[in-house]
C-alpha positions in Angstrom: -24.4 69.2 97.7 -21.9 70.8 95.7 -23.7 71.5 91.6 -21.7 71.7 88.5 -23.3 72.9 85.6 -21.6 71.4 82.7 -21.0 69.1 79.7 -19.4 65.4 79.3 -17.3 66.8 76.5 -16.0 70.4 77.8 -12.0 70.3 79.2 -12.7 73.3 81.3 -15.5 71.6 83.4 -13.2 68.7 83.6 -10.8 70.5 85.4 -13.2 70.9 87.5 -14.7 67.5 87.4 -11.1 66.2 88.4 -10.3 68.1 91.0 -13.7 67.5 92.8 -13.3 63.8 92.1 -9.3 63.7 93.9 -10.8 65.6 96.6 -13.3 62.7 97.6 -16.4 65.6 97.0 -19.6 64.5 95.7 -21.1 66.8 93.6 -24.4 66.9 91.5 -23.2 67.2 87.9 -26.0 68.8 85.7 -25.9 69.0 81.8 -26.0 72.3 80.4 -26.2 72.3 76.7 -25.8 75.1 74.4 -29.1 75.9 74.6 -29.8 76.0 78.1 -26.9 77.8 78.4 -28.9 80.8 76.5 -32.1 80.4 79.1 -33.0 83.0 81.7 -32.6 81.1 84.7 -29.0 79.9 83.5 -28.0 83.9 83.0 -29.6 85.3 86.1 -27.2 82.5 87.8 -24.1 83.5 85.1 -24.2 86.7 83.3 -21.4 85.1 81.0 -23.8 81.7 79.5 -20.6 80.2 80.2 -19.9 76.1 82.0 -18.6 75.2 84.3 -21.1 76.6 86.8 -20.2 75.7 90.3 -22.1 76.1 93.5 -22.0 75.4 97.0 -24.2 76.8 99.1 -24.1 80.5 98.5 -20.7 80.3 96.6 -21.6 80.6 93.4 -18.8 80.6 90.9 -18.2 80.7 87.4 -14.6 80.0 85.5 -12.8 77.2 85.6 -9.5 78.8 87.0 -11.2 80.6 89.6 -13.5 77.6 90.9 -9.8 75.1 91.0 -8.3 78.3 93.0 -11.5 78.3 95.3 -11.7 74.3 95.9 -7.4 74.3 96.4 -7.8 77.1 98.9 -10.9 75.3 100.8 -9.5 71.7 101.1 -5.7 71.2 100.0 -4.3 74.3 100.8 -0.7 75.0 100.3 -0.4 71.3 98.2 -2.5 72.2 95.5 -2.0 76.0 95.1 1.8 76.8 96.7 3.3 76.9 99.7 6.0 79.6 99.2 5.6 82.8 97.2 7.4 81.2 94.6 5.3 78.3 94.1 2.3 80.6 94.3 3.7 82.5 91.1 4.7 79.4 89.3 1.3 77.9 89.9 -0.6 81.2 88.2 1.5 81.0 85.1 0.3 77.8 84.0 -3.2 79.1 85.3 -2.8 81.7 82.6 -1.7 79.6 79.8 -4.5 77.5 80.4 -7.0 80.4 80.2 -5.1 82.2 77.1 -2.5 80.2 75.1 -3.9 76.2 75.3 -7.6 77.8 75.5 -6.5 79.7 72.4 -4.6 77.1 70.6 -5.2 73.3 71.1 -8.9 74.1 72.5 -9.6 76.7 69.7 -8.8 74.0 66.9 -10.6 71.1 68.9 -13.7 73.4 68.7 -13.1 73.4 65.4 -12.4 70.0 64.6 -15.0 68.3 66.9 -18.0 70.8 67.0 -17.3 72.8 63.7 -17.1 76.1 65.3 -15.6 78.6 63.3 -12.0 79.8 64.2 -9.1 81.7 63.0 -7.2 79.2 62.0 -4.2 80.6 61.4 -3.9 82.3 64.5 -5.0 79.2 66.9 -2.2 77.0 64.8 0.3 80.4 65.5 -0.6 79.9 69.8 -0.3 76.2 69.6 2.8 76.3 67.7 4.0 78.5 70.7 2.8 76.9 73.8 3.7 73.5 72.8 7.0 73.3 72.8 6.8 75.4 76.6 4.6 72.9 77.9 7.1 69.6 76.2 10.1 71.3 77.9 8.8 72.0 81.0 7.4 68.4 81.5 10.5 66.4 80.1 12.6 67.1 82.7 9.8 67.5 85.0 6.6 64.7 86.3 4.5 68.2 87.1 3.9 71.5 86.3 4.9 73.1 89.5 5.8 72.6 92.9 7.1 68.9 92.3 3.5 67.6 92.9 0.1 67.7 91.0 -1.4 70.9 91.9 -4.3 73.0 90.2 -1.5 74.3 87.6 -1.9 70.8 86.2 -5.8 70.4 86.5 -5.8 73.8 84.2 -3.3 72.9 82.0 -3.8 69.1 81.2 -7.3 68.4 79.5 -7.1 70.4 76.1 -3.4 68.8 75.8 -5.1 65.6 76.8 -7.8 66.0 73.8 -5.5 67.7 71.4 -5.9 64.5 68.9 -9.2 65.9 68.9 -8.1 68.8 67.3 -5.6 67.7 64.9 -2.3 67.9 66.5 0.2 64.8 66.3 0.2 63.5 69.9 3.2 61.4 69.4 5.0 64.4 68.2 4.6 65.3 72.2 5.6 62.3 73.9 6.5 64.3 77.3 3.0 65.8 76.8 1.5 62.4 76.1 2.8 60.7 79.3 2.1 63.6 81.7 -1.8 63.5 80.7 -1.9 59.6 80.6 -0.4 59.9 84.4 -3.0 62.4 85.6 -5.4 59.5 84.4 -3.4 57.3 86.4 -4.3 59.2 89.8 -6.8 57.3 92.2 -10.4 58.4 91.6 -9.6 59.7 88.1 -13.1 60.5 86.2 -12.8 59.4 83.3 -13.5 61.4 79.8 -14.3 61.0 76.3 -11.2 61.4 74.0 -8.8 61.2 77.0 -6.0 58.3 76.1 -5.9 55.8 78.8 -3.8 55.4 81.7 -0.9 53.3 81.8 -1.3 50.4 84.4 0.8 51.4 87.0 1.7 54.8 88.4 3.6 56.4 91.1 0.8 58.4 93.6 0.5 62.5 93.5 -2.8 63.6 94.4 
């Protein structure tokens, strides 16, 4: 059975959480605190300390990006990770601002907020101030990311906007925002998280 080393209240290992839980996987979800995350036998499995930990078998793989990339190629191929060149591209762009703007900005000041880590302040409110407005465009005249259809673009992308009350930022300043995450939480099978706002009752399907 599939492993995932991680924590209830981490966005990145609910990306992966989520897209484990559309696919209809079972996994075995094991908590991984700080501290454990510092042991021997959690290094010599992940040089970088860091959750999500997923394994399979003899996949072993660490990052949240790479393990939604890994899952999309194994089991929804094309539909979750493009089926054109051009989807393909679009896809990784959003894969990147997850793993640099919105993990830089909104995620930066939730660790702040919720865990008081300490940040640069000013420069996580500069990032958010920047990838905000690019994620509210895109998704007002749009239901999804990319593609026309949930793929791992929104998986990355959607659970540190999700949980950015968490960290401060006025969610009804980003309605657009606000409705895409609420209809991720709409999607059959949906695990539910901490801090995540709550679906609405009905919902069109998209998985």
């Amino acid at each position: 059975m599939i492993q995932l080393y991680g924590s209830p209240l981490s966005g990145n290992t609910h990306k992966v959480r989520m897209a484990l839980a559309f696919l209809g996987l079972p996994w075995d979800e094991r908590l991984t605190d700080a501290a454990a995350r510092q042991s021997d036998a959690f290094a010599a499995l992940t040089p970088m300390r860091q959750i999500p930990l997923f394994i399979d078998g003899d996949v072993i793989l660490r990052d949240s990006q790479a393990i939604l990339a890994c899952l999309a190629a194994r089991h929804r191929p094309g539909d979750w990770d493009g089926h054109t060149p051009e989807e393909r591209g679009a896809i990784h762009v959003w894969l990147s601002h997850a793993a640099n703007e919105i993990a830089n900005g909104p995620a930066t000041l939730r660790l702040a907020r919720k865990f008081d880590a300490v940040i640069v302040e000013d420069h996580a409110q500069a990032v958010t101030a920047r990838i905000l407005p690019v994620v509210e465009a895109r998704i007002e005249d749009h239901d999804w990311l990319a593609g026309g259809r949930m793929t791992i673009a929104d998986l990355a992308a959607s659970p540190y906007l999700a949980l950015m009350g968490d960290a401060g930022i006025d969610v009804a300043a980003w309605p657009a925002i606000h409705a895409w995450t609420r209809r991720i939480a709409a999607l059959p099978g949906f695990p539910a998280m901490p801090g995540w706002p709550a679906a609405p009752t009905t919902t069109e399907g998209a998985a």
